[in-house]
N, C-alpha and C positions, 0 to 999 in steps of 0.2 A: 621381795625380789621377784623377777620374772620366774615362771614354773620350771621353765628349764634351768635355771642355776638352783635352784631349793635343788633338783636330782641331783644334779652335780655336785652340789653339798655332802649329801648322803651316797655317794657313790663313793666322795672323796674319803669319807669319813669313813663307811665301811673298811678300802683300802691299806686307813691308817693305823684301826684296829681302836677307832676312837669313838665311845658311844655316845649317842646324841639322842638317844630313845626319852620324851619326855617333851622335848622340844617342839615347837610351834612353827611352823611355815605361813608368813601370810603373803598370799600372792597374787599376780594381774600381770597381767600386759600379752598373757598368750592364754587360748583355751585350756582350762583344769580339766581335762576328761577322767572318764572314772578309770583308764589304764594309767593313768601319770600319778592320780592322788595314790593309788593304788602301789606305786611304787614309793611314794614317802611314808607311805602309813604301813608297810610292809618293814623300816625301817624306826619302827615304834612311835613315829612322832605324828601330830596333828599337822592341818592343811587347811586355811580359812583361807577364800578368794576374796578378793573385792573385782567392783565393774565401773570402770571409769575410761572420761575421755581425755584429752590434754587440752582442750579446747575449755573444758568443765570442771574438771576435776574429779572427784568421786564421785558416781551417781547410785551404788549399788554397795548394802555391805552382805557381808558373807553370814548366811544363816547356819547357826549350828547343826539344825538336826531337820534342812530342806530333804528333799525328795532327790537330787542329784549333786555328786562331786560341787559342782559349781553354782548351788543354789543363794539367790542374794536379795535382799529387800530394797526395794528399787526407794530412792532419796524420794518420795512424791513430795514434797514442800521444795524441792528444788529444779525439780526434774519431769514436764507431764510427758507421758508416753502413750503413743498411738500403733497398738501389736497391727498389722496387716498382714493376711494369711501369703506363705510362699510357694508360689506357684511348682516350685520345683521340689522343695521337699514340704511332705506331708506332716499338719501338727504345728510344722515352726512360723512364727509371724517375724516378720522386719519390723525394724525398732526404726521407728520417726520420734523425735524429740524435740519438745521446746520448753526453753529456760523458761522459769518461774520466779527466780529470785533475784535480785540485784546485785549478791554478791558474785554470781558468776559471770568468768571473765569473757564471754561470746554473748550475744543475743543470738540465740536462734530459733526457726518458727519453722516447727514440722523438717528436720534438719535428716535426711535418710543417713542411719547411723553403719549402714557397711556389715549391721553385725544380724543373727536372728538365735529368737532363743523362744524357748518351750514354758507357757504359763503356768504355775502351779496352785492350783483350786486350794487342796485339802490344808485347813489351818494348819499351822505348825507347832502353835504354843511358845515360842520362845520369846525371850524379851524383848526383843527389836519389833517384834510383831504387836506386841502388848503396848509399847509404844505410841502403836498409831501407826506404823510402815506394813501396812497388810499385805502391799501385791511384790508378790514374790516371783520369779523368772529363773528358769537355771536352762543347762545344757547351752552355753552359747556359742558360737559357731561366727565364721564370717559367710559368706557368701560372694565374697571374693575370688575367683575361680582363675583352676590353672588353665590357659589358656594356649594352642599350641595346634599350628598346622591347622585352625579354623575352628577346632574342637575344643571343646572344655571338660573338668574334671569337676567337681563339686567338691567344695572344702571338707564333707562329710565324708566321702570317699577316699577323699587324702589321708583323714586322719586314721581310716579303716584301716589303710594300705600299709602305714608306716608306724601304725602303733601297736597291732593287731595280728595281720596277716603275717607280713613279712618277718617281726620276731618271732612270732610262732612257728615258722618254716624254716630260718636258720638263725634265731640266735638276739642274744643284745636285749637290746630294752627298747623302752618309747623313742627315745634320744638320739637313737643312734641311726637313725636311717633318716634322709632330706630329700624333699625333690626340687632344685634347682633346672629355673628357668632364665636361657639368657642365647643371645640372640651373632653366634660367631658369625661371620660374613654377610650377615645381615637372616641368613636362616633360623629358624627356628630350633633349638636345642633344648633336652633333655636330660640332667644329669642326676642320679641316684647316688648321693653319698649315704658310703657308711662309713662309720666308724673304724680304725683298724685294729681298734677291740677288741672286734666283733670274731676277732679270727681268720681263717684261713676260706676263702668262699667261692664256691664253680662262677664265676660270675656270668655264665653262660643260663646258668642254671636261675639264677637268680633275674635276668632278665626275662628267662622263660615264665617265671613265678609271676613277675608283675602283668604281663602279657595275658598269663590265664587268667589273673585276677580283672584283668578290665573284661574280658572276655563274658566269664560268668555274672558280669555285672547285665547294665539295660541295656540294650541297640546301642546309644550312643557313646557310651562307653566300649562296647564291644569294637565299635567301628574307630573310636579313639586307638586301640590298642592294635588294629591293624594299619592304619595308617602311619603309624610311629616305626611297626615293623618295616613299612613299605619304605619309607622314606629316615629308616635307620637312623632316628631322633633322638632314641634313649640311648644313653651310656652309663655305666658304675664309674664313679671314683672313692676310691678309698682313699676318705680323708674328712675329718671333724668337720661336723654342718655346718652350714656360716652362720656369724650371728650379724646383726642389722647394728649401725651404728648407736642404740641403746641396749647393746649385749644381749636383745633376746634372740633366741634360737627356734624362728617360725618350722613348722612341718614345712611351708611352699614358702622360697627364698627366690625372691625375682631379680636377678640383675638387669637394668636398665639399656635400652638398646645402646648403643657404641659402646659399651660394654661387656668384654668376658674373658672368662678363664679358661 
């Protein structure tokens, strides 16, 4: 299942008073960070990811004992990959891909995969490795960016903002906080759901919180988070993150221009 319903599983579960410690989550379709696994496995149960496309199918399986929440042995007999270092963050390479096998349903030749992920050196030992699948890749990330009033945000910072900071300062989990972009009268709009979970919340306060946080981040984030002030872009709504028409629940949820809520 995608990562956000595995929580929601165990959150439901907890609720129920129904224990499920033992259990096994295998999951894709949204970044594993180590605050998410961290909430399954806080719930006694295991967390394997897989890495795949829909154009491909699986290209990555989940290493038991990698170096990161999301660590996975990339399919090389189906899948060659070409890491390119990323200009913007330090360590991660962009994922190019091209098909190897014939049973995959795409041809593609050096294909820029959207995502970047962090190489990991040190053997692992595990059977998948013993196999013959040596290159290993975890921490992945899109590089897809929230975009907005000319500026951008970095998928890395999003995940900071909303899995990290902001429950640390008032409350909730991973899940529970979104940042939604969508475009009313053709403007540019900002919307911070949370959860009503989450509690009772200053939301005056809490726009203050995001505000400092872009603040203390680089220049361009700094200058993101004043112009948002300026031109009064961000909003809260309390109300469960949207999910995308295959039920996952991204951190950055775009609605399509003539479109909004």
């Amino acid at each position: 299942c995608p990562v956000g319903a595995a929580i929601r599983v165990c959150r439901a579960a907890e609720s129920a008073g129904i224990g499920i410690a033992g259990s096994v989550f295998r999951v894709t379709g949204e970044p594993l960070t180590a605050a998410r696994a961290a909430v399954i496995e806080g719930h006694g149960c295991r967390v394997i990811t897989t890495y795949s496309m829909t154009e491909c199918g699986l290209l990555g399986i989940g290493c038991p004992t990698g170096a990161h929440a999301d660590s996975v042995h990339l399919l090389a007999d189906k899948m060659a990959l070409v890491g390119r270092p990323d200009p913007e963050e330090h360590a991660r390479n962009r994922l190019w891909l091209t098909t190897l096998h014939p049973s995959v349903p795409r041809v593609m030749l050096n294909v820029e995969s959207g995502d970047t992920a962090v190489p990991e050196a040190e053997p692992c030992g595990c059977g998948i490795e013993r196999a013959g699948f040596e290159t290993r890749l975890g921490r992945f990330r899109s590089y897809e960016k929230l975009t907005s009033e000319g500026m951008h945000l970095l998928a890395a910072d999003v995940l900071d903002l909303l899995e990290d900071f902001l429950p640390g300062r008032f409350g909730g989990t991973v899940t529970d906080y979104q940042l939604v972009e969508d475009y009313p009268d053709g403007l540019p709009r900002i919307s911070l759901y949370v959860r009503p979970e989450v509690g009772s919340l200053d939301e005056g306060a809490l726009l203050g919180a995001v505000k400092t946080y872009l603040s203390e981040r680089a220049a361009p984030q700094a200058m993101m988070g004043t112009i948002w002030s300026q031109g009064d872009t961000l909003r809260v709504v309390r109300a469960a993150p949207l999910a995308t028409p295959a039920a996952k629940i991204q951190p950055l949820h775009v609605i399509p221009r003539g479109e909004h809520r």
